[in-house]
C-alpha positions, 0 to 999 in steps of 0.5 A, spaced: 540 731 529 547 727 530 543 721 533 539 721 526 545 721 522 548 716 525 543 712 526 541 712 518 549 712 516 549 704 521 542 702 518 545 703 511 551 699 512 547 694 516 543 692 510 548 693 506 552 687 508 547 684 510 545 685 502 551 682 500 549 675 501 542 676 496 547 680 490 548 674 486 541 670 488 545 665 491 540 660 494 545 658 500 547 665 501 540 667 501 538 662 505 544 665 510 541 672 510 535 671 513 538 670 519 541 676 521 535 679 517 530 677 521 534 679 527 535 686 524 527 686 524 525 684 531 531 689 533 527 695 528 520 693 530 521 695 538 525 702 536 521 708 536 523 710 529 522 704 527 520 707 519 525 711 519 530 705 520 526 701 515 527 707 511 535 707 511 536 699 512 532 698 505 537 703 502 543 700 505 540 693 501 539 696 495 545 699 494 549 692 493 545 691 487 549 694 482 549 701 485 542 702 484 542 710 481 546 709 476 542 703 474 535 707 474 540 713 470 542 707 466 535 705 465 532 713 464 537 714 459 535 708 455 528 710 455 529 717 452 534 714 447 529 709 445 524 715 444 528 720 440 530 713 436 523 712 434 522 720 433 528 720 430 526 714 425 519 717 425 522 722 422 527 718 417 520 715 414 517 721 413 523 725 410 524 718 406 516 719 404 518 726 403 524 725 398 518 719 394 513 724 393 519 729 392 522 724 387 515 722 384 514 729 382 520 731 379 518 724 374 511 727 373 514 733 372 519 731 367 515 726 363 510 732 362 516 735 360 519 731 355 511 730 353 509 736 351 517 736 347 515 730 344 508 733 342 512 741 339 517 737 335 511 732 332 506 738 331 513 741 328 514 736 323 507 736 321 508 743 319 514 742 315 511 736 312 504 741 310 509 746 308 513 742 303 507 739 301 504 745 299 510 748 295 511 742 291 504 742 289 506 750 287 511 748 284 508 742 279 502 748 278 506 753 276 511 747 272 504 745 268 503 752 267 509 753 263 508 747 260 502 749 257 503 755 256 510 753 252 505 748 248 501 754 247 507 758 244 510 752 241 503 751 238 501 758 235 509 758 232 507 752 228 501 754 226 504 761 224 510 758 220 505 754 217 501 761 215 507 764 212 510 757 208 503 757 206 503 764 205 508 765 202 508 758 198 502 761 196 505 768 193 510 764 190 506 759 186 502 766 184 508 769 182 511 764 178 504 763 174 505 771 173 511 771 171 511 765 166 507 770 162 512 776 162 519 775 159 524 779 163 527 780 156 522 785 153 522 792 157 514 793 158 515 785 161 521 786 165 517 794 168 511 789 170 516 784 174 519 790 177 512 792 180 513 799 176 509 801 170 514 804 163 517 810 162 520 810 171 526 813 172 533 808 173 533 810 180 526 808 181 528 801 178 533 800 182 530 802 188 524 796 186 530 792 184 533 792 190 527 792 194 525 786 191 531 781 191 531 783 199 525 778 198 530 772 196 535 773 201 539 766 203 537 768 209 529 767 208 530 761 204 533 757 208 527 754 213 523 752 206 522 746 202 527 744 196 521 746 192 519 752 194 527 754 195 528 753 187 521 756 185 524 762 189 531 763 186 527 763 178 524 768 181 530 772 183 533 770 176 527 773 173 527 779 176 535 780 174 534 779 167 528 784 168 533 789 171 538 787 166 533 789 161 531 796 164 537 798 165 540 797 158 533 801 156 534 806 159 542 807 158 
């Protein structure tokens, strides 16, 4: 056993030196070497274990070329560090994927959002509008009504101060014309200007009197026309002269 190990430990460093001159590729060198390496292979060819010296020759050669496990090491870690590269890339790509269709949905999302606000406020204004179109129809409805009940008001108002003037014109003509062939002077005349027969007490004819003459009050004269004004107040002045005649009658 220790034959073995020593036999492995002195092929190894043989072909370690004899590797030497192959490390940097020189031709000259290269060319040198295959000397003893031809002399290493006749000695290796006629020993018994000549595989187990290959074995070990072959190493101690490899040895020279930049420490052959850590190059392998190297070599390893190079492939698995490109490896996790590209799932780590791959993973990037599909995260950046991701974070588009992410993103892409957070925009459809807020586009349908602002869609649907800009539909609300559009629908909203269109109520507003509708609203304020149906309370000002209202109010020029119920301002027509007004109006045309006030015509009406105002229509009848005329036609009834047309009546009255028209009335009372009329009352005044018909008075006027009764009273100009009564004279107020002469007692029978001046009872009938009061509305009462003779032989009535003072206080009867006061009481007509004052009825009467509340007839022509300033008051009542006022929306009349200076024609009908002046036949009015001849009236009042005979129906006085009718109760000064009465009056000193029956004194």
């Amino acid at each position: 056993m220790t034959s073995l190990l020593f036999g492995a430990a002195g092929f190894i460093l043989l072909g370690y030196l004899i590797g030497k001159l192959y490390v940097r590729l020189n031709p000259v060198l290269m060319l040198i070497g295959l000397f003893p390496l031809l002399g290493v292979w006749i000695i290796v060819s006629e020993l018994e274990n000549r595989n187990f010296a290959t074995v070990f020759f072959v190493i101690g050669i490899i040895l020279n070329f930049n420490r052959p496990l850590t190059f392998i090491r190297m070599r390893l870690s190079d492939v698995i560090g490109a490896v996790r590269l590209r799932k780590l890339s791959s993973a990037y790509a599909s995260n950046i994927e991701e974070q588009k269709h992410q993103a892409q949905r957070e925009l459809y999302e807020q586009k349908r959002q602002v869609e649907e606000e800009l539909r609300n406020q559009k629908y909203q204004a269109e109520q507003d509008i509708q609203r304020q179109r149906r309370e000002a129809e209202e109010a020029i409805k119920r301002e027509t009504e007004n109006l045309r009940k006030e015509r009406e008001r105002y229509s009848r108002e005329q036609s009834n101060n047309q009546n009255q003037a028209n009335s009372k014109q009329s009352s005044s003509s018909q008075s006027s014309s009764n009273n100009r062939h009564l004279n107020p002077l002469v007692f029978a005349d001046a009872c009938e200007i009061l509305g009462l027969g003779q032989g009535e007490s003072l206080k009867q004819y006061k009481a007509a009197y004052l009825k009467l003459m509340k007839l022509y009050h300033s008051d009542r004269l006022a929306g009349l026309s200076e024609k009908l004004k002046k036949q009015e107040e001849e009236k009042a002045k005979a129906l006085n002269m009718a109760w000064g005649t009465v009056k000193k009658e029956l004194k």
